[in-house]
C-alpha positions in Angstrom: 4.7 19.3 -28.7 7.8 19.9 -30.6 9.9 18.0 -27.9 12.8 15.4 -29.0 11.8 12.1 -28.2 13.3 8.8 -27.3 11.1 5.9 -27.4 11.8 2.9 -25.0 10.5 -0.4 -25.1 10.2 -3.8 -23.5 7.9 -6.9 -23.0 7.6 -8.7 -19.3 5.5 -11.6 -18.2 2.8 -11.0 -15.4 1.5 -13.1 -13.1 -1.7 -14.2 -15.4 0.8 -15.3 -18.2 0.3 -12.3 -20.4 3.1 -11.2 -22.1 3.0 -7.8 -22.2 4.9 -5.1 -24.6 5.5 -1.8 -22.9 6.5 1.3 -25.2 7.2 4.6 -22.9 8.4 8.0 -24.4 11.2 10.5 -22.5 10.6 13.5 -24.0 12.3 16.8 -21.9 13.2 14.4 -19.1 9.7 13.4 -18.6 8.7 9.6 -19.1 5.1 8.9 -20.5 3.6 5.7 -20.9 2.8 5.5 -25.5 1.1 2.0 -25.1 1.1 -1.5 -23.3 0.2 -3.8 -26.1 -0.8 -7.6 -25.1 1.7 -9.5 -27.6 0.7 -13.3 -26.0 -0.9 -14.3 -29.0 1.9 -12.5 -31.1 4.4 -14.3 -33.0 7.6 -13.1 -30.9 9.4 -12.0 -34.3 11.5 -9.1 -35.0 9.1 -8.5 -38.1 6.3 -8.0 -35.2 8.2 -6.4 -32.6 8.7 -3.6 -35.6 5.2 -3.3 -36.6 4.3 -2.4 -32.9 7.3 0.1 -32.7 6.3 1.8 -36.3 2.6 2.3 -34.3 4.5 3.9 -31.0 6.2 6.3 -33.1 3.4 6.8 -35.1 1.5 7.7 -31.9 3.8 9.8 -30.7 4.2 11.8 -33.7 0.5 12.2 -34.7 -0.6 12.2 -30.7 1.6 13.6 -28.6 3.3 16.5 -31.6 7.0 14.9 -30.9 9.8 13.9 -33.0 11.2 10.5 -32.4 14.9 10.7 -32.5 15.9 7.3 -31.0 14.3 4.2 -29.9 16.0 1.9 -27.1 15.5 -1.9 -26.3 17.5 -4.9 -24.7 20.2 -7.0 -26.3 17.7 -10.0 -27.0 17.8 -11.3 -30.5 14.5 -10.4 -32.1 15.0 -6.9 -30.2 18.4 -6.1 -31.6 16.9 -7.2 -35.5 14.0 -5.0 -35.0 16.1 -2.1 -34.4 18.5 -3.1 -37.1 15.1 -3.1 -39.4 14.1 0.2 -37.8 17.0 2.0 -38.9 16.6 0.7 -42.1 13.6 2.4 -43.0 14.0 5.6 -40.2 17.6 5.8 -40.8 17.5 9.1 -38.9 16.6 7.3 -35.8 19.4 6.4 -33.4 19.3 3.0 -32.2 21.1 2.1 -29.5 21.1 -1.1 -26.8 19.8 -0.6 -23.4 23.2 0.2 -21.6 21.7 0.1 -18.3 22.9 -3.9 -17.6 26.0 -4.2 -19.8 28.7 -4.5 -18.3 28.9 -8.0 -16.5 31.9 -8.8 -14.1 33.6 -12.5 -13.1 33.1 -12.3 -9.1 35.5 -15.4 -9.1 35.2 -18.5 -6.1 35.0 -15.8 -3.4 32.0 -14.5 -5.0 30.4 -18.1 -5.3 31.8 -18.3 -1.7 29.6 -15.0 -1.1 26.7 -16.2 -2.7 26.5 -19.8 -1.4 27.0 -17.6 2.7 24.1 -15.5 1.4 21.5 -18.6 0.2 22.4 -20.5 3.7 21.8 -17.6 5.5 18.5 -16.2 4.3 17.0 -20.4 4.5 17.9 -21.1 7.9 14.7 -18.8 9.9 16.7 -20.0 13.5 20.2 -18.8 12.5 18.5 -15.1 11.3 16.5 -15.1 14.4 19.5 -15.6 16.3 21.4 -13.0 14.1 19.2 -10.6 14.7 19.4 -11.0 18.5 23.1 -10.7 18.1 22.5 -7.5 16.2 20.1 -5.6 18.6 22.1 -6.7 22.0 26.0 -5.3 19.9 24.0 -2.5 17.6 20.9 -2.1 18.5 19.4 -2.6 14.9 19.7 -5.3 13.1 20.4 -5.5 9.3 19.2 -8.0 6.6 20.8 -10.2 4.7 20.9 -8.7 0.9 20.4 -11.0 -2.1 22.3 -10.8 -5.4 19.4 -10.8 -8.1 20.8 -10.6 -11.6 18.0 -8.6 -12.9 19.3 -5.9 -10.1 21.6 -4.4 -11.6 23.2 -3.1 -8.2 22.7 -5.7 -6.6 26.1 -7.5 -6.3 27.4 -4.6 -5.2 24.4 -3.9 -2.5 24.9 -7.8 -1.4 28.9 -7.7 -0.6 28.8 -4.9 1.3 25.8 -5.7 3.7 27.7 -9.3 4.1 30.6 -6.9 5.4 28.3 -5.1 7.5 27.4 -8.5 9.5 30.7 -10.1 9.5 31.4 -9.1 12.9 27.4 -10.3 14.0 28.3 -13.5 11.7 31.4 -14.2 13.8 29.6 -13.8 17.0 26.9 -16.2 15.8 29.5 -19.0 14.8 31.6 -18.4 18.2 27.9 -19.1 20.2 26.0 -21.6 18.1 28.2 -23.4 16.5 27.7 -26.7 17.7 24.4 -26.2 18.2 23.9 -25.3 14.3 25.8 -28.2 13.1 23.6 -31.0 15.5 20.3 -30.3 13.8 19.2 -31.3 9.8 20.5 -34.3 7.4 23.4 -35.0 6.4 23.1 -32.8 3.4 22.1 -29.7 5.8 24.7 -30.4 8.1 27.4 -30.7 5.5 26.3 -26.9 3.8 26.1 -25.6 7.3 29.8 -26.8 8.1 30.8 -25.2 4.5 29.2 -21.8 6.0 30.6 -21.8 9.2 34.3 -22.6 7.7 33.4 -19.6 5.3 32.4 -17.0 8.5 35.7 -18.6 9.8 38.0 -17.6 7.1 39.6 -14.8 7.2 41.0 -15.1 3.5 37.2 -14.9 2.4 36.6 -11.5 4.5 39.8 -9.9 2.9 38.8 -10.8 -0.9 35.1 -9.5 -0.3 36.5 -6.0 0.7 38.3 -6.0 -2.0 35.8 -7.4 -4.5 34.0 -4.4 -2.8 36.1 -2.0 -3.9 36.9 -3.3 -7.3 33.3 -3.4 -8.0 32.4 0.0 -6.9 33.3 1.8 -10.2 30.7 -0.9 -11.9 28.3 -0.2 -9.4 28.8 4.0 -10.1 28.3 3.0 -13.4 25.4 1.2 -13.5 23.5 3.9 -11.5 24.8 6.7 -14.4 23.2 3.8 -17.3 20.0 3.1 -15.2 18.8 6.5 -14.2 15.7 8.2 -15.9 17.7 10.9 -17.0 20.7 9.1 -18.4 22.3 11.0 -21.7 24.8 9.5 -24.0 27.8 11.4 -23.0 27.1 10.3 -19.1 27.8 6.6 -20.7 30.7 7.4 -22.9 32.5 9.1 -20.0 31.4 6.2 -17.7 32.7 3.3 -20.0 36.3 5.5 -20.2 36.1 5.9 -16.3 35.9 2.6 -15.5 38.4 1.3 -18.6 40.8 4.0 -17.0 40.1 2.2 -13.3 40.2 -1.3 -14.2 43.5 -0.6 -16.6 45.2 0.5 -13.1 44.8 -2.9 -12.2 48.0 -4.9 -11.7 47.3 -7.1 -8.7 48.1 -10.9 -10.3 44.7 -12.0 -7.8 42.4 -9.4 -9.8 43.9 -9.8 -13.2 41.1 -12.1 -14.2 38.2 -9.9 -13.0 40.4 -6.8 -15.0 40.6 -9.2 -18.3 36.9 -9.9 -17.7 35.6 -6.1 -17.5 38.2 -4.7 -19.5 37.0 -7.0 -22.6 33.2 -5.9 -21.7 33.9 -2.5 -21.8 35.1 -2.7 -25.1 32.8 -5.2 -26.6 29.9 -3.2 -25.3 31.7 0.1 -26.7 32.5 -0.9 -29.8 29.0 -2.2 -30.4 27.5 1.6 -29.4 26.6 4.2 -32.0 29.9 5.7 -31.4 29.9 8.9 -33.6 26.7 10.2 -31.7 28.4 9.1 -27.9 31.2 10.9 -28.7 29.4 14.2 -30.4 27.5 14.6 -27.3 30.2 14.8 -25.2 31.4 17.6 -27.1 27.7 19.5 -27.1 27.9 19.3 -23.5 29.3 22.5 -22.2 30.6 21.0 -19.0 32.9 18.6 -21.7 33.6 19.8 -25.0 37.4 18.1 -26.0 38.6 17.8 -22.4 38.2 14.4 -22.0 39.5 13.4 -25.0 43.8 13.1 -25.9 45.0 14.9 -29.3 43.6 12.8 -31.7 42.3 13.4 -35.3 39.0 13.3 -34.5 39.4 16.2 -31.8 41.1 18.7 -34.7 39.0 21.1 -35.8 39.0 19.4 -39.1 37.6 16.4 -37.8 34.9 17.9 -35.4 33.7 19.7 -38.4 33.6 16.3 -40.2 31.8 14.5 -37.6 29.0 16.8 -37.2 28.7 17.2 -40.6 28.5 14.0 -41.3 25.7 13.7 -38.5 23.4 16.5 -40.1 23.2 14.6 -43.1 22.2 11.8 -41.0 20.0 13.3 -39.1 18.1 15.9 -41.5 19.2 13.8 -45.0 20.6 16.4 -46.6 23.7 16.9 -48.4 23.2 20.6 -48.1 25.2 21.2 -44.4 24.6 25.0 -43.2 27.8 27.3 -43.4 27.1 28.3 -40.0 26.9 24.9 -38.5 31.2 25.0 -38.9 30.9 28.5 -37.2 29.1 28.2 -34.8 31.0 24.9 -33.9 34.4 26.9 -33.6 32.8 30.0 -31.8 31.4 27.2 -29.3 34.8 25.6 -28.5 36.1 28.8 -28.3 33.7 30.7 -26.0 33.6 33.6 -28.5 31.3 35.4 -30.3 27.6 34.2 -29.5 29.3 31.9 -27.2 31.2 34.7 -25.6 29.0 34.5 -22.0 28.2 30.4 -21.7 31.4 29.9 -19.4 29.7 32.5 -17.3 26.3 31.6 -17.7 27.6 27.9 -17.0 28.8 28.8 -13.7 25.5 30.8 -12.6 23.5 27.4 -13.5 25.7 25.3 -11.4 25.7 27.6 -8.8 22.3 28.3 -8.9 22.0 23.8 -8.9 24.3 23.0 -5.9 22.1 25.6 -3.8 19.4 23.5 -5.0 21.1 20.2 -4.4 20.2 19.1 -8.5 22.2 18.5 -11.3 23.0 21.4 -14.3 21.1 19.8 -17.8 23.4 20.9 -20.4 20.0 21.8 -22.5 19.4 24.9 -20.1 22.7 26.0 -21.1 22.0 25.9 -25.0 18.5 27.7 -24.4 20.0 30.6 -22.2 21.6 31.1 -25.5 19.0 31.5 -27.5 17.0 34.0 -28.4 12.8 32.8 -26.8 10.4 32.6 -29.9 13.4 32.6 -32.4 14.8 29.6 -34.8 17.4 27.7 -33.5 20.7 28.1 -34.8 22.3 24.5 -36.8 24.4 23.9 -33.8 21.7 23.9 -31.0 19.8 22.2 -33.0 21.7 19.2 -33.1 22.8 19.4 -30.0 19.4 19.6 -28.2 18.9 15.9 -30.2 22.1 14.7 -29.0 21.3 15.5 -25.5 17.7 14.5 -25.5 18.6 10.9 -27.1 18.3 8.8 -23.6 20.6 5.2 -24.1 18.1 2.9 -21.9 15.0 1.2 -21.5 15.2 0.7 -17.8 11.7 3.0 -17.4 10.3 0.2 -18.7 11.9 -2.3 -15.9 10.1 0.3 -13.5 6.6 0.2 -15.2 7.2 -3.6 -15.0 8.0 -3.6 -11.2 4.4 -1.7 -11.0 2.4 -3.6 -12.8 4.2 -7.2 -10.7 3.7 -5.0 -7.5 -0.5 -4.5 -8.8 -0.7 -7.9 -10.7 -0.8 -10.2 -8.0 -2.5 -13.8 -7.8 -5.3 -12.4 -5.8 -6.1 -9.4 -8.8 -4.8 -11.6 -11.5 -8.0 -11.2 -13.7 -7.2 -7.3 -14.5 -7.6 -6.3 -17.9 -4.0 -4.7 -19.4 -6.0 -1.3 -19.6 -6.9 -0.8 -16.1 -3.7 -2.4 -15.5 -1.9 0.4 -17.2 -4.0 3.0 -15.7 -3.1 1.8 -12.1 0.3 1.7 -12.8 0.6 5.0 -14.2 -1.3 6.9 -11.3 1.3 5.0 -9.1 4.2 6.6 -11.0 2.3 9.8 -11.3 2.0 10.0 -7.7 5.6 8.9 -6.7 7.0 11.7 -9.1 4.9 14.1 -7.6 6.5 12.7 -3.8 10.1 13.0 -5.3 9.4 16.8 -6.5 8.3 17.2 -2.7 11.0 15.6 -1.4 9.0 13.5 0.7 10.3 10.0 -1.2 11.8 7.8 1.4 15.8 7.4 1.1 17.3 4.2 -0.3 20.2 2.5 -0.2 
């Protein structure tokens, strides 16, 4: 109770044909399931989409004791109208897109290359038989063949660099078998088997996946900062300016389409963020403040004081901004007064976090300065809702990738309660595992 809370939402299409809306709350970096609301007989309208958001925050408010300070869905049409129409009547609500699969990238031929290597391989059973032959007798493991999903948002990424992985198994393979996986099949077979073969073969295609590889590892960094469960708006900001800085660098005439693609990406999918609120929690965060930013207006005192002004009568609609709010704000950047011992305190946390092998939230650092029991000042205030405001719906994609793991055609006749129920027990239980540490790595 009393908690800042982002409210996250969805729909996803089970194996029974159900359309299913899922609303989930992340309130002090815990996710709770608000509702799952069958929406197949539902008009698929922004106007309804709405209604059944006004009732999730309406739950959490009246249910749960929170305050809902943002509420985060895809890009789709009706979803991007029904936050438009959200903010219209809540216009202290923060509304951003789910940043989690934004940024798209052109992978050019050698990535269709890529992907055509990948589909041969994984529907030929013989050739991966032999493959994996290859792999134990040279390795003594052997390593599957990865497939680029869209919906994965790593997946690209994951998919190039296991191909690297078995080039050197691939080669062996062709070197072997090759006439002997040319001889069986159609025409049609035999003609997409010499295409894959000529592909192993070239040595131009192994040279541009590397570098694909590399050029796509920033995206990759920053899908996993947009995707996570804990994500906060000034992780994004500072990612989108990470990889604008990285792909800027770019001056290779054989990348300069990939650059142009990304680069215009990055700045279509920035300038369509709620920028004012990116860029104010960047400076709330005591591990950022103005570093990251060059000497521009907005980073003057003057402007900083206009910014979060403007944001408290946004927030709290109120013309009436506290006096100490502008204090506090230049005691904050400079470490004085009741900000005198956060650099230190600061320190202590991260110390205290790399021991622990965890990450510093910067919320512990604004409630070390506080006072327990007593009224936080303007300042802390906002930034707690800043910080708390969390810029995706991808813990929505993971209740989804429950209920298709529970859903199957052999349990297809499950109500959505006991659906939901299962599904959150799962979660339940797999958080519990990861606080154990007993969660088994991935890649």
């Amino acid at each position: 109770r009393g908690a800042d809370a982002t409210l996250q939402c969805d729909g996803w299409t089970g194996e029974n044909h159900h359309h299913l809306l899922g609303f989930m709350m992340t309130a002090r970096r815990k996710l709770h399931t608000i509702k799952v609301h069958d929406a197949s007989m539902d008009p698929h309208t922004a106007e309804e989409l709405l209604k059944q958001m006004l009732d999730a925050i309406s739950r959490i408010e009246s249910e749960w004791g929170a305050s809902v300070i943002a509420c985060t869905t895809d890009a789709s049409g009706e979803s991007r109208k029904a936050r438009r129409l959200l903010q219209e009547q809540l216009p202290h609500i923060v509304v951003p897109n789910c940043l989690a699969h934004q940024v798209k990238d052109d992978y050019g031929i050698y990535g269709d290359m890529a992907q055509e290597l990948i589909t041969w391989l994984r529907s030929k059973t013989r050739v991966l038989a032999i493959l994996r032959e290859i792999q134990m007798a040279t390795i003594g493991k052997t390593l599957a063949v990865l497939r680029a999903v869209l919906t994965r948002w790593m997946s690209h990424y994951l998919a190039y660099r296991r191909l690297l992985e078995l080039r050197p198994a691939l080669e062996l393979l062709v070197t072997k078998h090759e006439v002997h996986l040319i001889s069986g099949g159609d025409a049609r077979s035999r003609r997409k088997t010499q295409t894959a073969i000529a592909t192993i073969k070239n040595a131009t295609f192994w040279h541009a996946l590397a570098r694909y590889g590399a050029k796509i590892n920033p995206i990759s960094l920053m899908t996993n900062v947009h995707q996570a469960a804990q994500a906060r708006p000034e992780n994004v900001a500072i990612s989108f300016g990470f990889l604008h800085f990285r792909y800027s660098k770019i001056d290779d005439n054989t990348d300069l389409a990939a650059r142009t693609a990304v680069l215009a990406s990055v700045e279509r999918r920035w300038g369509q963020c709620d920028q004012e609120v990116f860029i104010a929690a960047i400076i709330v965060n005591p591990f950022y403040k103005v570093s990251p930013f060059r000497k521009v207006p907005l980073t003057t005192r003057a402007g900083l004081a206009t910014l979060f002004a403007r944001l408290w009568h946004r927030f709290y609609n109120t013309n009436d901004i506290p006096l100490d709010l502008y204090t506090d704000l230049d005691d904050y950047l400079n470490s004085s007064h009741d900000f005198a011992y956060m650099d230190n305190y600061k320190l202590s946390l991260l110390y205290r976090a790399e021991k622990e092998g965890v990450s510093v939230d910067p919320i512990d650092i604004w409630t070390g300065l506080s006072h327990p029991g007593s009224a936080r000042r303007p300042l802390h205030t906002i930034a707690q809702r800043l910080l708390s405001i969390c810029p995706n719906s991808a813990s929505c994609e993971r209740l989804f990738s429950m209920f298709g793991a529970i859903l199957t055609k052999w349990r297809n006749r499950l109500s959505t309660e006991t659906l939901t129920l299962l599904a959150e027990l799962k979660m339940y239980v797999h958080e519990e595992h990861v606080r154990n540490d007993v969660v088994k790595k991935r890649l």
